[in-house]
C-alpha positions in Angstrom: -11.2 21.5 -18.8 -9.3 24.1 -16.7 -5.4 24.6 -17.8 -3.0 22.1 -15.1 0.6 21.7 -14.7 2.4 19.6 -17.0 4.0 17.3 -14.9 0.1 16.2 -13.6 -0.7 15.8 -17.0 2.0 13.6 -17.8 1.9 11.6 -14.7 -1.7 11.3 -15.1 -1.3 9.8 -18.8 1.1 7.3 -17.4 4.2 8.2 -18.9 6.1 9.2 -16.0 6.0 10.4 -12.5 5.6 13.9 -11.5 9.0 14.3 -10.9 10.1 12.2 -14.2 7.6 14.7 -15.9 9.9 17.5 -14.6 13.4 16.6 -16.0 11.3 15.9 -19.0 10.4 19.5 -19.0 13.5 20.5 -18.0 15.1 19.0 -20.8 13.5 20.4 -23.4 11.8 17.1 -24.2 7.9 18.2 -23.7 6.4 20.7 -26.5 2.7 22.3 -25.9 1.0 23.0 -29.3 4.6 23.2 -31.1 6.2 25.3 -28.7 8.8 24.0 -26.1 7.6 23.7 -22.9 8.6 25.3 -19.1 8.0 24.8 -15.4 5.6 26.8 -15.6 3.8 26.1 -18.7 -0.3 25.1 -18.2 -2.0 23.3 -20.4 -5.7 21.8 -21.3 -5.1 17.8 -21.7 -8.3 17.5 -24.2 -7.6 21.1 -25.9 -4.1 21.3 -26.6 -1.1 19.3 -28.1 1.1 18.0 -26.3 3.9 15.8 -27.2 7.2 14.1 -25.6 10.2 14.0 -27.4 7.9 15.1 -31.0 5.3 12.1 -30.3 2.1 13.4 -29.0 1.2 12.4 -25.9 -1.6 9.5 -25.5 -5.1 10.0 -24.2 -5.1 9.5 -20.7 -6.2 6.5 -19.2 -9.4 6.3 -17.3 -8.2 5.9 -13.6 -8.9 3.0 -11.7 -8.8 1.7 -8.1 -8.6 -1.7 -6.8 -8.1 -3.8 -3.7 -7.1 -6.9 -3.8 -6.9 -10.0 -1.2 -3.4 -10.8 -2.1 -2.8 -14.4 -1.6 0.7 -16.3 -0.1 2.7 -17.1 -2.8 2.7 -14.0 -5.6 5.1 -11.5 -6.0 4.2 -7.7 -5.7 5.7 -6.8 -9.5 4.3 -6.7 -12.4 6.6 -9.3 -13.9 9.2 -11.8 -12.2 12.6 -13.1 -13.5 11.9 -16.3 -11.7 8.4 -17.0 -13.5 6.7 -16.6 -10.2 3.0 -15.8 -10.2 2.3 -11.6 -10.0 -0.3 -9.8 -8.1 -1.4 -8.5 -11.6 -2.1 -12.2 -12.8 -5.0 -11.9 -10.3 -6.7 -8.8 -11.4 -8.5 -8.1 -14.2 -9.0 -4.5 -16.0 -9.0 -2.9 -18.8 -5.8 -0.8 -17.9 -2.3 -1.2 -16.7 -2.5 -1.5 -13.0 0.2 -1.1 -10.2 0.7 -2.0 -7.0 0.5 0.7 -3.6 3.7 -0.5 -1.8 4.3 -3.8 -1.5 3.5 -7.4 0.3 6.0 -10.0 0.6 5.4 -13.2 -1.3 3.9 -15.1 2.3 2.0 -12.2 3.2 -1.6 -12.3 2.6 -4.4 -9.5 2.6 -5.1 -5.9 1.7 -3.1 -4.8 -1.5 -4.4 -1.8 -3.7 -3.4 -1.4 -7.2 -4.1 1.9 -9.5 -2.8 3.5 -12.8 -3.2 6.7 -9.8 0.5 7.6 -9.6 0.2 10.7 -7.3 -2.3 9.3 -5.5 0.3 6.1 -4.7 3.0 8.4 -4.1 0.9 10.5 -1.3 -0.5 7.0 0.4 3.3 5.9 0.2 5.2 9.1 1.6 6.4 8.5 5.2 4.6 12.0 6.1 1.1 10.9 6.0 2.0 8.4 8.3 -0.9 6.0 6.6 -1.6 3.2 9.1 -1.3 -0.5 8.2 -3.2 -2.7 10.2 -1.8 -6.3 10.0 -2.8 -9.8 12.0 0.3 -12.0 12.8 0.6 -15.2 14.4 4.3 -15.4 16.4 6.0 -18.3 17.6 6.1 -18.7 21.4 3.7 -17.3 24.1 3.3 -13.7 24.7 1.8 -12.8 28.1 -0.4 -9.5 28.2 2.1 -8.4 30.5 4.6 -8.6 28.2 2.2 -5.8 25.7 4.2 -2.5 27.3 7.1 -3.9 26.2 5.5 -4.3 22.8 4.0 -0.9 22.0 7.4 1.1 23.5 9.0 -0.1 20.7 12.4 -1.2 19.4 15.3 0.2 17.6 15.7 -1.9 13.9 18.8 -2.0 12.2 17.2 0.6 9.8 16.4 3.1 12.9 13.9 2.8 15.5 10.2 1.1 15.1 7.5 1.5 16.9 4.1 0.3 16.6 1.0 2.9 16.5 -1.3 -0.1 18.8 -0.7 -3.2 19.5 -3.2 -5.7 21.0 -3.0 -9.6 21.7 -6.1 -11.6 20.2 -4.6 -15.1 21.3 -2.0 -16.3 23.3 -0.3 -20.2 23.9 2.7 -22.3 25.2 3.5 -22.9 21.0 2.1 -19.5 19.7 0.7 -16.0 20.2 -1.3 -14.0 17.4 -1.2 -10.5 17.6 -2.8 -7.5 15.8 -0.4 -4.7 15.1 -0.6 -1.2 13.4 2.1 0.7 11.9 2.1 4.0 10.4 5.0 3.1 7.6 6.1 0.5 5.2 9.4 -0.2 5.4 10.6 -3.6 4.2 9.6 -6.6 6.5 8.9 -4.5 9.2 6.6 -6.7 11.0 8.3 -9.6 10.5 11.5 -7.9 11.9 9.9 -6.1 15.2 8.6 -9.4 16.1 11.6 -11.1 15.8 13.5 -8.6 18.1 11.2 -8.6 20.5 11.7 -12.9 20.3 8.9 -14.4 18.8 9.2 -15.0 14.5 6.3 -14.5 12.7 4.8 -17.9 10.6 1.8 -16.2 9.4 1.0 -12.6 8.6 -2.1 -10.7 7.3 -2.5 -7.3 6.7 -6.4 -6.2 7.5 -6.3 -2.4 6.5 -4.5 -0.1 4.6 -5.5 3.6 5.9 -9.6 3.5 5.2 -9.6 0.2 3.5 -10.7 -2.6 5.2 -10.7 -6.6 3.8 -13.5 -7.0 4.9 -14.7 -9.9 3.5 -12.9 -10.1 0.6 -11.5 -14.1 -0.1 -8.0 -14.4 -1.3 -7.2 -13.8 -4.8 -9.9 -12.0 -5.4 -10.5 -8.2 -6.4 -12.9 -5.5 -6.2 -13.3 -1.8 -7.6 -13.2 0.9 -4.6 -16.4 2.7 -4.0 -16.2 6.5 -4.8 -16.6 6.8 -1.2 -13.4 4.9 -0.2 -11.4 6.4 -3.3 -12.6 9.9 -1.3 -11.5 8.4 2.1 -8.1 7.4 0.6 -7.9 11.1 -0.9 -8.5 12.7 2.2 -7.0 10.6 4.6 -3.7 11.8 2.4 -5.1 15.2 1.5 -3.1 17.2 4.1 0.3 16.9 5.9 -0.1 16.1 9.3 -0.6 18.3 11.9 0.7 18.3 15.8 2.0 14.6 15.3 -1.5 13.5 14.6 -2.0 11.7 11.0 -4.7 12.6 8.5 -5.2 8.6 8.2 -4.2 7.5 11.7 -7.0 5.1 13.2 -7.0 3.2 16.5 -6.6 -0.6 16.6 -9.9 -2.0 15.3 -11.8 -3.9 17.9 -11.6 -7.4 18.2 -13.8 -10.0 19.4 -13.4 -12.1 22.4 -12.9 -15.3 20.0 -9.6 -15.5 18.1 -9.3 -13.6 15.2 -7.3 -16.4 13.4 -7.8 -19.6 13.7 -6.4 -22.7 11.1 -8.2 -23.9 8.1 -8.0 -27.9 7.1 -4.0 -27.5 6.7 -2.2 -28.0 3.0 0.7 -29.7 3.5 3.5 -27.4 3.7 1.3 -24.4 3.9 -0.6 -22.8 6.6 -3.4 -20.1 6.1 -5.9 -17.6 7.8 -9.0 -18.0 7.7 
């Protein structure tokens, strides 16, 4: 194997993020075959010793990719001091797992999970500008009329929000449902843009993360990626964007002329997408 930067290798073996990896290095902490390591020390992962703080460093793990259906009612963590159920209780695999970003506990739909740490932190940085595509169902009736005011966006007590597209699948005197795509993940951002423009959300889905779609995926159930969508995910985050565009900017997915959500056989106390 071709000689790579330390930090990779130690982020890659799960010990630490890249930038954990550096203080690490910088630290004095990391040793390559017996000598101390720095910044700019190389090293071959299967052909050299490396160890942290004198223990040598474990074989890395194989890398894996997941997508998952996330269900209402888990928590995006890998454990909870409440004893609520985890994302991770749902998937199965043979290595540690963790979660791209993060869905509230009633949000349902498209989660990924890796042992990938640069990968997640490229799909997560505000510069790729990664679309989310999400499906919510508002309280009150939104006109199509009303969609300018939608897409010109609002200003968030956080700074100022604006949706990528924005297109109404279903409108009513009691409720609306709207799909909506953002380029960032800031916390409760749906839920908080419909709300200033009037209308609370009761049910939200998200549909897509950059090149992954749900598809039909049922909730609480996982899947590997293809090596083709691990390759979309890489190169929709390969470069920084370039003229405002974004490497993983798609238009709003077409919808049909039916809605796109419509109520199952209702739990009580619980509502759900089909």
């Amino acid at each position: 194997m071709a000689k790579l930067r330390l930090n990779k290798i130690l982020a890659q073996a799960g010990l630490t993020s890249r930038r954990g990896a550096d203080r690490l290095i910088a630290e004095g902490r990391v040793a390559v075959n017996g000598a101390a390591a720095g910044p700019a020390t190389l090293a071959d992962p299967d052909a050299d010793t490396i160890a942290v703080d004198g223990r040598p460093l474990p074989p890395a793990e194989a890398t894996r990719y997941v997508v998952l259906n996330k269900p209402r009612g888990y928590v995006t963590t890998l454990a909870d001091p409440h004893g609520r159920p985890v994302v991770t209780d749902l998937v199965a695999e043979d290595v540690r797992l963790y979660p791209v970003g993060r869905l509230d506990w009633d949000v349902e739909g498209v989660l990924l999970l890796t042992n990938d740490g640069a990968l997640t932190h490229r799909l997560l940085h505000p510069r790729y500008a990664l679309p989310r595509v999400y499906e919510a169902r508002v309280q009150g009736r939104v006109a199509r009329a009303d969609l300018a005011r939608w897409r010109r966006g609002v200003t968030l007590e956080d700074g100022p929000a604006r949706p990528r597209a924005v297109e109404l699948t279903r409108t009513g005197a009691r409720e609306s449902r709207l799909r909506l795509v953002f380029a960032e993940g800031r916390k409760h951002e749906v839920k908080r843009y419909c709300q200033a423009l009037g209308h609370r959300v009761t049910a939200l889905r998200r549909v897509a993360f950059g090149p992954i779609r749900l598809g039909a995926l049922r909730p609480g159930v996982s899947r590997r990626l293809t090596p083709d969508e691990v390759r979309a995910l890489r190169a929709a985050v390969a470069a920084p964007p370039a003229g405002g565009g974004a490497p993983g900017a798609a238009p709003c997915p077409p919808t049909k002329a039916e809605p796109i959500m419509t109520e199952r056989r209702r739990v009580p106390g619980r509502q759900e997408f089909l």
